[in-house]
C-alpha positions in Angstrom: -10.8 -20.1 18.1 -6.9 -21.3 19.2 -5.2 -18.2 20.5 -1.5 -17.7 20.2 1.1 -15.6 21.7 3.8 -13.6 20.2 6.6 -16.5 20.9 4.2 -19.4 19.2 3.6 -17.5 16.1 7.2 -16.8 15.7 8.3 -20.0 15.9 5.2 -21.6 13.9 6.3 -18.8 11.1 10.0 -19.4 11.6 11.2 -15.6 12.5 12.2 -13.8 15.3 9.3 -12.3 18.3 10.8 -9.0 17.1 9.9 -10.0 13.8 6.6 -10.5 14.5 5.8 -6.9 16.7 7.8 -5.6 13.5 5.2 -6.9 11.1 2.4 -5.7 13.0 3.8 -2.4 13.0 4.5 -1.8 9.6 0.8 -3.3 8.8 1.7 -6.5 7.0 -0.7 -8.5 9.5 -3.6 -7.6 11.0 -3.8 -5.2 14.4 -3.9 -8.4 17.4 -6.5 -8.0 20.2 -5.0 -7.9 23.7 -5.3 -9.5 26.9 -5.8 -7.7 30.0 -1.8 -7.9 30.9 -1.7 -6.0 27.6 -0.2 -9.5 25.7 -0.6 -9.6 22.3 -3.1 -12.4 21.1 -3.2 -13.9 18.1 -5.1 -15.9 15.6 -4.9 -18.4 12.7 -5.5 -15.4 10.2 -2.5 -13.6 11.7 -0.4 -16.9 10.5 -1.9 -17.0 7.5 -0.9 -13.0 7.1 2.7 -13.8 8.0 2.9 -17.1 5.5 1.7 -14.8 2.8 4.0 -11.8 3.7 7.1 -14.3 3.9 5.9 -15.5 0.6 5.4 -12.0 -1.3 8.4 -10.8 0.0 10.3 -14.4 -0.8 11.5 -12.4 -4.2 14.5 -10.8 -4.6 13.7 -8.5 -7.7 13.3 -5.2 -7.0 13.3 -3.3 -10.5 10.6 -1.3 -12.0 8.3 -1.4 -9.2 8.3 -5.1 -8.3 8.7 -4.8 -4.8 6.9 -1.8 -4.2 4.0 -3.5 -5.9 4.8 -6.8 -3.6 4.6 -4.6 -0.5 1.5 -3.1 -1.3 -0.5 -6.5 -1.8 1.0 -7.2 1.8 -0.3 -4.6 2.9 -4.0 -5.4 1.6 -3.5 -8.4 3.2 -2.8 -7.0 6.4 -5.7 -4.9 6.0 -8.4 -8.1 5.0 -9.0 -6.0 2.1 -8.4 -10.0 0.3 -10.6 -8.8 -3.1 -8.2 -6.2 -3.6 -5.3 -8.0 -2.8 -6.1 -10.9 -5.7 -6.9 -8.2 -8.3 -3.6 -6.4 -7.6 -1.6 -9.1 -7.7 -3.0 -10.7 -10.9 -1.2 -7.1 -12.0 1.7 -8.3 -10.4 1.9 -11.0 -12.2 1.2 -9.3 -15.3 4.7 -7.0 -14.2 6.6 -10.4 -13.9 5.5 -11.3 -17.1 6.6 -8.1 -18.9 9.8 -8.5 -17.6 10.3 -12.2 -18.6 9.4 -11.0 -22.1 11.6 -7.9 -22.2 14.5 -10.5 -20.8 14.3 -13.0 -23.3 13.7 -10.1 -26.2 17.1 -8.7 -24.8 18.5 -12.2 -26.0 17.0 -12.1 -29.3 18.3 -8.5 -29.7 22.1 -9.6 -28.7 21.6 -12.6 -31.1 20.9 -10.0 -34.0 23.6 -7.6 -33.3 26.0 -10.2 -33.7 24.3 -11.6 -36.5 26.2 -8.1 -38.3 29.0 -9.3 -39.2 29.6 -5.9 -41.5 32.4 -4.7 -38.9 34.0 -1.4 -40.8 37.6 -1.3 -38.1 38.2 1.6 -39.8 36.2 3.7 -38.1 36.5 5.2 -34.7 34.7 7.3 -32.2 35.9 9.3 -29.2 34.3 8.5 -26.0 31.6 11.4 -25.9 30.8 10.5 -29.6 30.4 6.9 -28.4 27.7 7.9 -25.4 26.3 9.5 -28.1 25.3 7.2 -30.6 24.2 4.8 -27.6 22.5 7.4 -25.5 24.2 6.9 -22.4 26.4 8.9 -20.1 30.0 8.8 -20.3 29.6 7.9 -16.3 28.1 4.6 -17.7 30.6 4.2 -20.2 33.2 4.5 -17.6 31.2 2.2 -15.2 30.8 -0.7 -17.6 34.5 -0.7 -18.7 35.8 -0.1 -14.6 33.4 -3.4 -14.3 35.5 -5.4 -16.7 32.8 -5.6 -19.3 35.2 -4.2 -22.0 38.8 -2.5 -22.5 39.3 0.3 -24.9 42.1 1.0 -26.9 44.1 4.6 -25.7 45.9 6.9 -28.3 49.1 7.8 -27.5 48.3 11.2 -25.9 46.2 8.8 -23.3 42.7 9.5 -25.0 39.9 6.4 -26.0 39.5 5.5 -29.0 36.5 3.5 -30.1 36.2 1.1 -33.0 32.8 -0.5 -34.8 33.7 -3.6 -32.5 33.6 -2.0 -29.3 30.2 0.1 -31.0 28.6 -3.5 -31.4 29.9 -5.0 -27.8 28.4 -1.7 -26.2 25.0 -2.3 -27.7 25.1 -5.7 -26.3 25.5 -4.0 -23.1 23.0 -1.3 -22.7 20.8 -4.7 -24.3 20.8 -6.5 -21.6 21.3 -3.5 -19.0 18.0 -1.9 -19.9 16.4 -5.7 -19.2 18.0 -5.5 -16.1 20.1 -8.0 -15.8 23.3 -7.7 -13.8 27.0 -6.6 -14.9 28.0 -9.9 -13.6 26.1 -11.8 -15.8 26.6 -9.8 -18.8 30.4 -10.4 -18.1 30.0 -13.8 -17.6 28.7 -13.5 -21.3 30.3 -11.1 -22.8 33.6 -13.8 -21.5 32.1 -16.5 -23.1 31.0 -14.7 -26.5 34.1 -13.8 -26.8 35.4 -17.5 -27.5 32.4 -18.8 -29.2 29.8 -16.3 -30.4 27.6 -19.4 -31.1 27.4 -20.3 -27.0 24.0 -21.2 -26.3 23.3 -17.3 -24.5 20.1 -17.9 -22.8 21.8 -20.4 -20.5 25.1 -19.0 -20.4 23.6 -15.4 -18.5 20.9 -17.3 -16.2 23.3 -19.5 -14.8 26.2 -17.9 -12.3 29.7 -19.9 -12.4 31.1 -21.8 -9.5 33.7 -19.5 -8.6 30.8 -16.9 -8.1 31.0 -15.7 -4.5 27.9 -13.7 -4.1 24.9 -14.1 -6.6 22.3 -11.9 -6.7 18.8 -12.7 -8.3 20.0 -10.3 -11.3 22.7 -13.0 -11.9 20.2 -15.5 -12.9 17.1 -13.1 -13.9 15.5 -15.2 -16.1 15.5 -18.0 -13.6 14.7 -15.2 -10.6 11.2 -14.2 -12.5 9.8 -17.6 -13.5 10.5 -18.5 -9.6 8.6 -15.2 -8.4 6.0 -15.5 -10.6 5.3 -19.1 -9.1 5.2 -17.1 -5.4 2.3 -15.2 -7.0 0.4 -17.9 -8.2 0.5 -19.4 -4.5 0.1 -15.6 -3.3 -3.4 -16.2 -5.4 -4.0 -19.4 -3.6 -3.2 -18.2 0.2 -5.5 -14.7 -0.9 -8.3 -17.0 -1.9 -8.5 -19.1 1.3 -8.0 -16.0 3.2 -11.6 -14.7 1.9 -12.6 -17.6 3.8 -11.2 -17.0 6.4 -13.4 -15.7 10.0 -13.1 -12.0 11.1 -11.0 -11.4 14.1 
């Protein structure tokens, strides 16, 4: 069986040595033999732990216990508990898939609320009244509009005042914040609605503009999940060659 030190596996993986030691302390690889000059050595298994650790970790999602759930599959890994580590990420997958559904339902939600087009502008709500009837905090409120996502009108004694259009561009909001996707994108669409509330929304939020400095995988959720849900169905693949794999 080839041997390698901590330098060659590093650069076969593509990290840093540091990496490496950091992985084996954490638990995300197997516990190395040494030499008698106390040198780590390491095996094929120990790349294949690595490959699958850079892969789990490859996605960036980290709501509602994706990446705690990613970190505990390395772990299994790590640990040759293999058998474990397929089951558990089969649930992973499962997660990725809840999300997808609950993202594109968020869609189909905003697509109904502005499908209402019985808009009463005479009625308005103060601001605790408006956290209210959404059943959010005023910190949120105060949060989404410092964001840019909307601008409220002020009375003249400096107070908010909310109509039934800012009440249906709210809902939109929390919509697509409780599915997790980011402010930027749901600027990026509430911008766009705003000109044509027939823009094709699906594609509009998943895809970040030009002039976007820093994009996050939030920014493009939709896109972010189907990619991570691929990493688990090669996670599946590395896991099953890995129960193949000889013992240290």
């Amino acid at each position: 069986m080839k041997k390698y030190k901590t330098n060659e596996i590093a650069q076969i993986i593509g990290v840093h040595p540091n990496t490496v030691r950091m992985y084996e302390d954490i638990k995300f690889i197997s516990r190395p033999n040494r030499r008698e000059n106390g040198h780590r050595e390491f095996t094929e298994l120990h790349i294949s732990q690595m490959q699958f650790a850079r892969l789990a970790l490859h996605g960036e999602l980290l709501q509602n216990g994706l990446r705690k759930k990613a970190i505990q599959i390395i772990k299994l890994c790590g640990e040759c508990k293999f058998k474990e580590a397929i089951c558990e990420t089969y649930q992973y997958k499962t997660m990725l898939e809840h999300e997808s559904k609950n993202a594109k339902e968020a869609i189909q939600a905003v697509a109904n609320i502005l499908g209402n087009h019985t808009i009463d502008y005479s009625k308005t709500y103060k601001r605790q009244e408006m956290a209210d009837l959404l059943e959010v905090t005023i910190d949120t409120l105060r949060n989404w509009e410092l964001n840019g996502l909307m601008t409220v009108a002020r009375k003249s004694n400096g107070y908010r005042i909310y109509n039934e259009e800012d009440l249906q561009r709210l809902k939109i909001i929390r919509t697509l914040r409780c599915a997790n996707y980011s402010l930027s994108s749901i600027l990026r669409l509430m911008n766009r609605l705003s000109e044509d509330t027939e823009a094709e929304m699906e594609v509009i939020i998943n895809t970040p503009a030009e002039d976007e400095d820093i994009i996050s995988a939030c920014d493009r959720l939709l896109t972010s999940l189907e990619r991570t849900n691929q990493d688990a169905d090669e996670m599946l693949l590395l896991l099953s060659n890995l129960t193949n794999k000889p013992p240290l």
